[in-house]
Structures are given as C-alpha cells and as structure tokens.
C-alpha positions as CSV (number, residue, x, y, z in Angstrom):
1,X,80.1,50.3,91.7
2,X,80.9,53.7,93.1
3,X,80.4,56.9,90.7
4,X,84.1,57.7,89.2
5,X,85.6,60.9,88.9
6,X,87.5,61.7,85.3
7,X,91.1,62.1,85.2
8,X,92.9,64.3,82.7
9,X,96.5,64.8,81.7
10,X,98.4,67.7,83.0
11,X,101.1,69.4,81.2
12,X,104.2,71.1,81.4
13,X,105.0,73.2,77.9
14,X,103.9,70.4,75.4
15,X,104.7,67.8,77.6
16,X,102.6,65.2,80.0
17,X,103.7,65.8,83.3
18,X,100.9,63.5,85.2
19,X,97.1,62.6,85.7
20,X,94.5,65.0,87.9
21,X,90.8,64.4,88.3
22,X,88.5,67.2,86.5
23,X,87.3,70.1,88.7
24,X,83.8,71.4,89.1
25,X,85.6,74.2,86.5
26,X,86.7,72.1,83.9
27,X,84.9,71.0,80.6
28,X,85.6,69.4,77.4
29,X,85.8,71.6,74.7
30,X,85.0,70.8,71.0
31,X,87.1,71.0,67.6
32,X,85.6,74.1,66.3
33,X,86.2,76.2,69.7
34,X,82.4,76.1,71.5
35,X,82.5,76.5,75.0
36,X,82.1,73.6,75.9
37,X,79.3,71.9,78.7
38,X,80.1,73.8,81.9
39,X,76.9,72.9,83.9
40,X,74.2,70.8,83.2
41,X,70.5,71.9,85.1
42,X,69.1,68.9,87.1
43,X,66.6,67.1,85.1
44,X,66.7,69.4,81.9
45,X,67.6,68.0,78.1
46,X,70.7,68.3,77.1
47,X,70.8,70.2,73.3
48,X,73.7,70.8,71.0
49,X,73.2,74.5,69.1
50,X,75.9,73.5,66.4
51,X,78.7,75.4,67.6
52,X,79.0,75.4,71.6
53,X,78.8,71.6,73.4
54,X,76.1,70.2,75.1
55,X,74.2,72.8,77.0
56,X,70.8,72.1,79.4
57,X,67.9,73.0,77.7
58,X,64.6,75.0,79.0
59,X,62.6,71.5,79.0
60,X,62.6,69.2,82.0
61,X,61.8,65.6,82.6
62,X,61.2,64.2,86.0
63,X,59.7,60.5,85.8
64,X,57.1,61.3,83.8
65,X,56.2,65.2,83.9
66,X,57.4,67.5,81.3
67,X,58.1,70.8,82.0
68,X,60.0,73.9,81.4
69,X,62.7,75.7,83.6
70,X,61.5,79.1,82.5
71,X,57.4,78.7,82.9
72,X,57.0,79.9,79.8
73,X,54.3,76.8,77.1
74,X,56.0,73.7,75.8
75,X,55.3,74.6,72.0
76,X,55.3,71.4,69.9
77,X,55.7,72.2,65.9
78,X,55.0,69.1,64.3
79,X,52.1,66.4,64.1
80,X,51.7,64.7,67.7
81,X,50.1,61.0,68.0
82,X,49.0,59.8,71.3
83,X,47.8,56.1,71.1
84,X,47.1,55.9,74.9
85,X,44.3,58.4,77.1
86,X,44.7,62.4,76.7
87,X,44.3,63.6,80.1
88,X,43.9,67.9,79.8
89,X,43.9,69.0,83.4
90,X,43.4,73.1,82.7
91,X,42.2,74.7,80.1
92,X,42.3,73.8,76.0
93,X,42.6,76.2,73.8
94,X,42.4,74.8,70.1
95,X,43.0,77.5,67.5
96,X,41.8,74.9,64.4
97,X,39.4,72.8,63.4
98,X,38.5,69.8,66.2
99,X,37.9,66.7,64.0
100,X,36.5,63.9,66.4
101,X,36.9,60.5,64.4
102,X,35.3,58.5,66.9
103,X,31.7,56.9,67.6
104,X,31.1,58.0,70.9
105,X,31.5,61.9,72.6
106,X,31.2,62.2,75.8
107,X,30.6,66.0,77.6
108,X,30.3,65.4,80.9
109,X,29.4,69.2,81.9
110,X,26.2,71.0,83.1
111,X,26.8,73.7,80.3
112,X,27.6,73.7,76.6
113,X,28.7,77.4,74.7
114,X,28.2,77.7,71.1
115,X,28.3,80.4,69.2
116,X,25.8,80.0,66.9
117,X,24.6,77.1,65.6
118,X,24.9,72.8,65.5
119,X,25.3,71.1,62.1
120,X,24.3,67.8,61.7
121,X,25.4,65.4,58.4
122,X,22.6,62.2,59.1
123,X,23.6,58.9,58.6
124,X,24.7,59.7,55.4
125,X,27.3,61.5,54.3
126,X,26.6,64.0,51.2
127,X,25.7,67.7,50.7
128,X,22.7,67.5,53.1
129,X,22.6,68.8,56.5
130,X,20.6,70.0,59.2
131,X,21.7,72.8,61.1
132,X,20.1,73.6,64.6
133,X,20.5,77.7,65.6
134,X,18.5,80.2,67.4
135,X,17.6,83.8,66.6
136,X,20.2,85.9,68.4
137,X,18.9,86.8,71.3
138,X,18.1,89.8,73.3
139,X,17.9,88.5,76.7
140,X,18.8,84.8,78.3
141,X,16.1,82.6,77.1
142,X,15.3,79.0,78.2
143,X,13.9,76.3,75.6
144,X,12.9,72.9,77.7
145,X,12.9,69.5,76.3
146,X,9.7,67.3,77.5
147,X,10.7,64.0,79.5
148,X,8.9,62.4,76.4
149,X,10.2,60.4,73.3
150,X,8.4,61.8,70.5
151,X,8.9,63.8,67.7
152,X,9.9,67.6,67.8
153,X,6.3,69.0,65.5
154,X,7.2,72.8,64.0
155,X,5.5,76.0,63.2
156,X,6.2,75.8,59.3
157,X,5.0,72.0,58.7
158,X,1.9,70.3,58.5
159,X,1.3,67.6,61.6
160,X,-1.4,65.2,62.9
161,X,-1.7,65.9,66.5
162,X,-2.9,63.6,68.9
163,X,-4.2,63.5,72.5
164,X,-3.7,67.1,73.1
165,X,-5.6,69.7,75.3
166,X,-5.9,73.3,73.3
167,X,-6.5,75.9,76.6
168,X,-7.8,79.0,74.2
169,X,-7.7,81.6,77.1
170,X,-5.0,83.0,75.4
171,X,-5.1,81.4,72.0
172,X,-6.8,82.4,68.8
173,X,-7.3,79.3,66.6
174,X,-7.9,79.8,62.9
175,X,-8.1,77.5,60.3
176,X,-10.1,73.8,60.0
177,X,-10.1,71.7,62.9
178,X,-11.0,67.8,63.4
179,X,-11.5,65.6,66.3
180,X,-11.5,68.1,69.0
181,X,-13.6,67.5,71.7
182,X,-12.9,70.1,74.3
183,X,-12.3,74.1,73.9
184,X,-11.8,76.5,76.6
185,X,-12.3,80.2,76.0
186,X,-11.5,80.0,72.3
187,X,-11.3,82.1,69.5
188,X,-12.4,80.7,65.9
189,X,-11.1,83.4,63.3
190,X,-11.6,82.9,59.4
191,X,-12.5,78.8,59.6
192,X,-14.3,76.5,60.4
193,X,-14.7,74.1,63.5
194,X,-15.2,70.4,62.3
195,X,-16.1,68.2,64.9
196,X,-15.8,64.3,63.3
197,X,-15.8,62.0,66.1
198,X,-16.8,62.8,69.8
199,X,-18.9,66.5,70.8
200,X,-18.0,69.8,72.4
201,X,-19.4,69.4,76.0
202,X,-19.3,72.7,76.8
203,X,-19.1,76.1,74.5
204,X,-19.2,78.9,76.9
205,X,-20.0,82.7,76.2
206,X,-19.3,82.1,72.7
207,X,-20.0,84.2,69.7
208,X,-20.9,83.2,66.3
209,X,-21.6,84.5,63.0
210,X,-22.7,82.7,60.2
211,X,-24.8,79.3,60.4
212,X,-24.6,77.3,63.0
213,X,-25.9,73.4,62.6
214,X,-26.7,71.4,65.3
215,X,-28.3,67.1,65.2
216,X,-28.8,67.8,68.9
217,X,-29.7,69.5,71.8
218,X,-28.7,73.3,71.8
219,X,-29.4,75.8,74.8
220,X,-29.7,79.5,73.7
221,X,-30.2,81.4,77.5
222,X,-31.3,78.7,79.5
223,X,-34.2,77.1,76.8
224,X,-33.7,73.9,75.6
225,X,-33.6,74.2,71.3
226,X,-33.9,70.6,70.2
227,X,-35.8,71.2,66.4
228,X,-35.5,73.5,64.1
229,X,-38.8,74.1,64.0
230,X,-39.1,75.3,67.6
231,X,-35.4,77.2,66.8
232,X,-37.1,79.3,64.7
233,X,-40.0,80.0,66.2
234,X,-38.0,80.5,69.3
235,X,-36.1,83.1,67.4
236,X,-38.9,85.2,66.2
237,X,-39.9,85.0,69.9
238,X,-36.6,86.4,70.9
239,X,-37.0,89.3,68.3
C-alpha cells in the first residue's frame, strides 16, 4: 500500500469550500492553542510538554542504539534493571556504592587501583572482617606473591617454620632456635641456639661468649678438641 498524503477541508468565511492535501507547512494544532508538531527529527522521540503538540525530543533511537541529537549524557533518574549482559564500552564512572550480588567477579586487567585498602567479611557474615592495606607509601613499591600454595606466616604471630634456609649475611637472629641445621654468617644476639635434631656442619669465624657445650668433635684453630679434659688443658696451653 502506498504511503497516503492527508487531506484537509478548505474554507471560504465559515464555509467548506473543498478538500487539499496538507503542505510540508501545515500542522494540527491542539485545543488549548500549542503550536502544534511542525517537524519531527529522523529517528528522535516524540514528547508532549503539556501545552505545545508533539515535538522531537533530544533522544534518538536507531534499531537498537540510543543516543542524543545534542551529544550532551543520556541521564536516567530512576532505578534501571537489565536482566540480559551489560556491555560498558568507555569508561564507568560510579559516584555510589558498587554492590556485586553475585558468586563470581571477574577483572580481566593487568592492573587494579585502590585507594587504600581491601575488606574482606569470611564466610560468615557478622561484625568481623579482615582488611588488607599497606603503609602509604613514599615511592612505588613491589610486594610478590610465591608460585606456592601455602600460608601467608607474619611479623607479629608465632609460626612453625619448616624446610627453610636462614642466609645470615645480612641477618641478625635473636631469640631460641630449634632444628636448624645450617647457618651462614650469622649473628646470635641475647639467646640461645638449640640444635634438637641434625648438627651445624659448619660455624665459620664465629664469636661466642658464654659456655659453649659440645658431645663431639670441636676444632679451635686447626686442633682437633674431642674431651674436655684435653679442652682445658688445651686452653691453658693457649694462655
């Protein structure tokens, strides 16, 4: 069926004189005097204002893109529910809280901003959290994680350590110590070194003060000590 142009009645006084199609000028006007719907944009929303006819609006729709005839944001005042994806192709700006009801969030990015810290509620849901922060800091700093499952062991807490290698070269130890079997240019300071399964292999250029016990051999400068009898006569030897 081919698109129909509108016909109105002409007049003459008060009178009908005859029929003549509308004109790109005309419009239909409304009871309380509006002007009427003159033009109409391509694609845009028709609106009523309460007073003039219908009129385009700023918002377009073209299949299924929204948009606005004037660039300026699509501002939407009321609650908006979106059962299907959420595609946001630029940037997101949220000005409120982010409240993710979901069991899986998924970042797919190299790097994460936060201001200051992460809060975490366990598997229960109560008063009791765990936050994760930092100390601000005063230049870029890099924490890594070990490609290891294990438990993270902090400074504040008492821990069992196991299978680990203590390199003293630039460590002071202090305190009591237990199943250690190898030290490296360490420091001992205000305890004592408890040895309960395994030996120290090798003490080099070490220091002591205080008593030192040992059940077997010891070298003092090259001389086999292996009794305590020839320790001490050793030492009186030595001066």
């Amino acid at each position: 069926m081919a698109v129909k142009t509108p016909v109105k009645a002409t007049f003459t006084g008060s009178d009908v004189t005859g029929l003549a199609e509308y004109q790109s000028a005309d419009f239909i006007g409304v009871v309380d005097g509006g002007t009427g719907a003159v033009t109409h944009t391509a694609n845009a929303i028709l609106l009523g204002n309460g007073t003039s006819a219908l009129q385009s609006s700023a918002i377009q729709i073209s299949g299924t893109s929204i948009s606005t005839s004037d660039s300026t944001q699509i501002q939407i005042n009321e609650g908006l529910d979106v059962s299907g994806a959420l595609t946001v192709g630029g940037n997101a700006t949220i000005t409120g809280n982010l409240t993710v009801n979901g069991t899986t969030t998924t970042v797919d990015v190299s790097t994460i901003n936060i201001t200051n810290s992460f809060t975490f509620e366990g598997s229960t849901a109560d008063g009791n959290e765990t936050t994760l922060t930092v100390v601000d800091p005063t230049a870029d700093r890099t924490i890594t994680l070990p490609n290891a499952t294990g438990t993270v062991v902090l400074k504040d807490t008492t821990d069992t350590l196991t299978n680990k290698t203590i390199d003293g070269a630039t460590n002071t130890l202090s305190g009591t110590f237990s199943g250690i079997t190898s030290l490296t240019a360490t420091t001992l300071t205000d305890g004592t070194l408890s040895i309960n399964s395994g030996s120290i292999t090798s003490a080099v250029n070490g220091t002591f003060s205080g008593t030192v016990n040992a059940s077997t051999d010891v070298q003092v400068g090259g001389i086999s000590v292996s009794t305590k009898p020839f320790a001490i006569a050793q030492a009186v030897a030595l001066g």
